[in-house]
C-alpha positions as CSV (number, residue, x, y, z in Angstrom):
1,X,-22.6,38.4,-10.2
2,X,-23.0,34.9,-10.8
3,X,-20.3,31.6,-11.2
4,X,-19.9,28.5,-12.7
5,X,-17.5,25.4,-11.5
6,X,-17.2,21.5,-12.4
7,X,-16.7,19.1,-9.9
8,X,-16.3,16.8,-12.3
9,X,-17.4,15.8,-16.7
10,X,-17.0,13.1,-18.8
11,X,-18.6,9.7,-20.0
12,X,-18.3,8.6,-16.4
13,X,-20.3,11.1,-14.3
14,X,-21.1,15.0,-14.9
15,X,-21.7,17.3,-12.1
16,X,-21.8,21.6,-12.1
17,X,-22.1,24.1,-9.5
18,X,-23.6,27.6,-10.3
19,X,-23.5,30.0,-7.5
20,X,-24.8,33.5,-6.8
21,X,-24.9,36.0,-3.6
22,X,-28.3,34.0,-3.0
23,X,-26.9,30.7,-2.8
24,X,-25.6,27.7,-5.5
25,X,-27.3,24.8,-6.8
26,X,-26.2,21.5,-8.5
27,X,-26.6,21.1,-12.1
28,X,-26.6,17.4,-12.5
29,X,-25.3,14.5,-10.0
30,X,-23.7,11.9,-12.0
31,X,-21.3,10.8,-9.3
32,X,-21.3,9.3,-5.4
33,X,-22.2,11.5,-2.8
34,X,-18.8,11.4,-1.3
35,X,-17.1,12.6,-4.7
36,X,-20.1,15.4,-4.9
37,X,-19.2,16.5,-1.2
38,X,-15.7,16.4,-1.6
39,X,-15.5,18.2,-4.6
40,X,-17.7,21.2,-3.2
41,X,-15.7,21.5,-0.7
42,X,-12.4,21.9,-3.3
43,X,-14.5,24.4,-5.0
44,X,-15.2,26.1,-2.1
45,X,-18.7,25.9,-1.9
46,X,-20.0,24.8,2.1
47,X,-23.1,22.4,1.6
48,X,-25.7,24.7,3.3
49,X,-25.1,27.1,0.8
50,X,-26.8,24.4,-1.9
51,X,-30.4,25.4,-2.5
52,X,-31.7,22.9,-5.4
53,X,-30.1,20.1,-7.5
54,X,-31.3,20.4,-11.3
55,X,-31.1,17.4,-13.4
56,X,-30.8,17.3,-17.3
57,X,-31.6,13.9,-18.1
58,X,-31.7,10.2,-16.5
59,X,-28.7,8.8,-18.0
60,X,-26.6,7.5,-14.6
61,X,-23.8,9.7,-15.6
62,X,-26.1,12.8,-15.0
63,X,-28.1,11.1,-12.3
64,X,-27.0,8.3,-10.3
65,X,-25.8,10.4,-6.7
66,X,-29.2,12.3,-7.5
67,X,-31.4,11.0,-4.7
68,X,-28.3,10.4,-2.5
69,X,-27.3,14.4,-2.5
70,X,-30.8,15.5,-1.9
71,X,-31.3,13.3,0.9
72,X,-28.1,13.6,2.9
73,X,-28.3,17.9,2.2
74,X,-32.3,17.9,1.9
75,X,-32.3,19.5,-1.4
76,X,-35.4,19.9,-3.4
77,X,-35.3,18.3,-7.4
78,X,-35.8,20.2,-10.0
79,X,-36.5,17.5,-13.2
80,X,-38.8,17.2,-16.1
81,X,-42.5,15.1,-15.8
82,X,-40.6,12.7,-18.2
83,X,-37.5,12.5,-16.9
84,X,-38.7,12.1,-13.6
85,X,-41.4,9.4,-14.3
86,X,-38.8,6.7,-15.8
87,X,-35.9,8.0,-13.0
88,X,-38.3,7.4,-9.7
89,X,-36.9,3.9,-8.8
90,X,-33.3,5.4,-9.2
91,X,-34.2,8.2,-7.3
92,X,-36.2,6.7,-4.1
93,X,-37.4,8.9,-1.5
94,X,-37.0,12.5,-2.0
95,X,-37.3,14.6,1.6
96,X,-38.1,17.6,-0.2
97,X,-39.7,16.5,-3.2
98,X,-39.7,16.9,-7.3
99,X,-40.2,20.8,-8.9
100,X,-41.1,19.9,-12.8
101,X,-40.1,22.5,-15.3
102,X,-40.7,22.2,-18.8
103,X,-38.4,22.7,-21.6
104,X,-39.3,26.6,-22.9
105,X,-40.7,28.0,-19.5
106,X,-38.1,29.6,-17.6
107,X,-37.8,28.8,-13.7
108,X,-36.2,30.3,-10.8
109,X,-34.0,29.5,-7.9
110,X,-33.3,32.4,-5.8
111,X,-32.0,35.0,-8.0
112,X,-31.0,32.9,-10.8
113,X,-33.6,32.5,-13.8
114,X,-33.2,29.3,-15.7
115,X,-34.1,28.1,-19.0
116,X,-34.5,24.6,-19.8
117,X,-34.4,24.0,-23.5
118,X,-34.2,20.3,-25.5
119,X,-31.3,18.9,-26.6
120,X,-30.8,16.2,-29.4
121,X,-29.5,13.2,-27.4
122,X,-31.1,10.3,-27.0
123,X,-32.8,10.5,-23.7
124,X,-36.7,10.6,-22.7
125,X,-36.5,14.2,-22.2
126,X,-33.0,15.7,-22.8
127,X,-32.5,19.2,-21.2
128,X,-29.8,21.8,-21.6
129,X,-30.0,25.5,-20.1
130,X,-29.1,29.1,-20.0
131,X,-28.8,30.7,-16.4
132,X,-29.3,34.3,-15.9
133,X,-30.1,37.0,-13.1
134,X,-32.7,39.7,-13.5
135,X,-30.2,42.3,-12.3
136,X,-27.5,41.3,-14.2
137,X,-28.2,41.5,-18.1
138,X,-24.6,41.3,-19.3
139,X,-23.8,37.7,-17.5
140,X,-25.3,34.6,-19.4
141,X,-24.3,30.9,-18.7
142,X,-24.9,28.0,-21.4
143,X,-24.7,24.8,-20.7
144,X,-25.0,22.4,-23.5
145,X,-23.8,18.9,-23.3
146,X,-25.0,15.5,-24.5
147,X,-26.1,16.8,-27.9
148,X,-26.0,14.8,-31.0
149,X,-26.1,17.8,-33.5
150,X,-26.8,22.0,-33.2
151,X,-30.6,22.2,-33.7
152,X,-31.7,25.8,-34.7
153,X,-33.2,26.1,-31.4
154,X,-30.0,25.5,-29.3
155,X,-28.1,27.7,-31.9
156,X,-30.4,30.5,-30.9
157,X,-30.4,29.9,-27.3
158,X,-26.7,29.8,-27.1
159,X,-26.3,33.3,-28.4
160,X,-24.9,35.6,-26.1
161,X,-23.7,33.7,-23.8
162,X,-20.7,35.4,-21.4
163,X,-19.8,31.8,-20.1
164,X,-20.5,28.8,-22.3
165,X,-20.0,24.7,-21.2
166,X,-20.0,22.9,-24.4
167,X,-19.9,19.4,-24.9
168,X,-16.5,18.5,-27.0
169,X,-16.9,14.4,-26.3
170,X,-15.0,12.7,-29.3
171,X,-12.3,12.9,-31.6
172,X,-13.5,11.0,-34.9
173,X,-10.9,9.3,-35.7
174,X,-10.5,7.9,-31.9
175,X,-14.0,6.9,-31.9
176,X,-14.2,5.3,-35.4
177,X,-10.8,3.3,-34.7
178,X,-11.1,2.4,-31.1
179,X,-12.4,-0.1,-29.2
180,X,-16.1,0.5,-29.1
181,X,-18.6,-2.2,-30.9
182,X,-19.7,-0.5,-34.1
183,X,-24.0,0.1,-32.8
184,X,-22.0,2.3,-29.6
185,X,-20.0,4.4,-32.5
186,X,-22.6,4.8,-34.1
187,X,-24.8,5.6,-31.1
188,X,-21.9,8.0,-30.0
189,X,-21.3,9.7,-33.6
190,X,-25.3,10.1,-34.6
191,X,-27.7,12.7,-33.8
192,X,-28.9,11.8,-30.9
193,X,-25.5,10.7,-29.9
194,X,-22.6,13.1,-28.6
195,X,-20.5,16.3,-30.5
196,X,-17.3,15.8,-31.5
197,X,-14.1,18.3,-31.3
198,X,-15.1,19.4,-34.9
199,X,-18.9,20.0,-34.1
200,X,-17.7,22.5,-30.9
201,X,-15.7,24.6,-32.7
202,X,-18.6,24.5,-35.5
203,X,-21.2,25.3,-32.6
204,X,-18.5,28.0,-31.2
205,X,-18.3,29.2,-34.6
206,X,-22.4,29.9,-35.1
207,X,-22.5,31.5,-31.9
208,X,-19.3,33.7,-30.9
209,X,-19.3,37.3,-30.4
210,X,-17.3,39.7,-29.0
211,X,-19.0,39.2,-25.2
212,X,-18.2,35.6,-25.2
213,X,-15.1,35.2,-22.2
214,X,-15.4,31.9,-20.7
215,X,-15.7,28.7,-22.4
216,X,-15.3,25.2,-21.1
217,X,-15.2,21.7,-23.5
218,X,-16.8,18.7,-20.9
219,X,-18.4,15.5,-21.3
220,X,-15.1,14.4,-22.9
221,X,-14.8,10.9,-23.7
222,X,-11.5,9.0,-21.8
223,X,-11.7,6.0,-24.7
224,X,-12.3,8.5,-27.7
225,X,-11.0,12.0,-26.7
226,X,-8.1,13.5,-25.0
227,X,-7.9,16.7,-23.1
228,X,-5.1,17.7,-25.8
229,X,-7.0,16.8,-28.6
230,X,-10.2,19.1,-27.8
231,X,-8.1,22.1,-27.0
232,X,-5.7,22.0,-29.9
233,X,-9.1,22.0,-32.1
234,X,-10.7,24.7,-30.4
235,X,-7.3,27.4,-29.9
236,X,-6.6,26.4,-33.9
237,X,-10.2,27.6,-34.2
238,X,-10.5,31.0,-32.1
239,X,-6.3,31.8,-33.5
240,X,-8.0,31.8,-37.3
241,X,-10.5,34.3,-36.0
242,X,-8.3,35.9,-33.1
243,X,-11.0,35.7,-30.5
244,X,-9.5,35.9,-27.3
245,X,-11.1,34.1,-24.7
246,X,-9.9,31.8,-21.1
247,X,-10.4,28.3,-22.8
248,X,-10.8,25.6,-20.1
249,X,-11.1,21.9,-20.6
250,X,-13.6,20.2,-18.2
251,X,-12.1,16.2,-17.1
252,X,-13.7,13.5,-15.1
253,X,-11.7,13.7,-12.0
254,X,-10.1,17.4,-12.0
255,X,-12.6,20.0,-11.5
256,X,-12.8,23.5,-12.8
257,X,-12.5,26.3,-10.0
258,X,-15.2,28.9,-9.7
259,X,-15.7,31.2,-12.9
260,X,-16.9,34.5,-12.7
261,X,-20.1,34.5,-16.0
């Protein structure tokens, strides 16, 4: 048995715990240390149980308490060459090091198999993943955020999944009337930009099946989304196809509690 929490997802920092019998590891490190230690400890996860922190791309939301949490719980990185080569400033000294993987190779930590696969966003490197165990065939965890548009490669990937985090950043009309110069809308909307509340339930609706039991929206956007938005246009979804599932919506300061995957 594996499971999946969120200390915290949105435009402003993004960081997940997955945990197994064999330990946890960060997914992502988007916020201070303090926040990242403070929220483990709501989810009730003790910092010596941490084995690895795993990074998705460089973007400060994903990776500015990065080199802080490895150095004050001496945490080995897990990052892409790419990734990592135009992060190393940010990052400074890393006690136990940098652990590349490459997008299509699976990797392991402990017991959990990862698979690091590109997403459309517009980083140097973009990663999202699927988490598995060897011994545990009937649990699998997506996690796809920051994504402009479903590729045909993340449409396959995410089939299957038991637990799925899906990026549900923007409402359209929010972004396209808000605030936000017109280059950032366009930045945001495009497809290397960010999904919408329409484009998860279009992603949910290439890739549910019968198995599917968790799934979490994150990486909403506080200027251009609201928590209420994103779930009304998921439930309206899954009621038309009357797929029952535990819907949770990811924020930036309220984490998610464990989830069994």
């Amino acid at each position: 048995m594996f499971q999946v929490g969120v200390i915290a997802s949105g435009s402003k920092g993004n960081c997940l715990v997955v945990k197994s019998d064999a330990g946890a590891i960060l997914l992502d490190a988007g916020l201070t240390g303090a926040k990242i230690l403070s929220g483990l400890e709501l989810l009730g996860i003790k910092p010596e149980e941490l084995k690895g922190l795993v990074i998705s791309h460089e973007h400060s939301d994903h990776i500015s308490g990065a080199g802080i949490i490895c150095r004050k719980l001496d945490l080995p990185l897990y990052i892409s060459p790419d990734t990592y080569a135009c992060s190393a400033a940010k990052l400074g000294r890393l006690p136990q090091g940098v652990i590349y993987f490459e997008h299509g190779k699976d990797f392991r930590i402990n017991d959990l198999n990862i698979n690091p696969f590109a997403s459309s966003h517009d980083a140097v490197e973009s990663s999202n993943f699927i988490l598995a165990q060897a011994d545990n065939p009937n649990a699998r965890l997506g996690i796809a955020t920051d994504c402009g548009y479903l590729t045909r490669l993340m449409k396959e990937r995410l089939q299957n999944c038991t637990t799925l985090v899906l990026e549900s950043n923007h409402d359209e009309v929010l972004l396209l009337t808000g605030s936000y110069p017109w280059h950032l809308k366009q930045r945001v909307k495009g497809r290397q930009g960010h999904l919408s509340n329409r484009q998860a339930v279009s992603v949910i609706s290439q890739v549910i099946h019968p198995g599917l039991k968790n799934l979490i929206l994150a990486h909403l956007s506080e200027n251009n989304n609201t928590p209420e938005l994103a779930e009304s246009e998921m439930r309206r979804y899954l009621k038309i196809v009357n797929h029952e599932l535990d819907l949770y919506i990811a924020r930036q300061h309220i984490g998610i509690k464990m989830l069994d995957v």
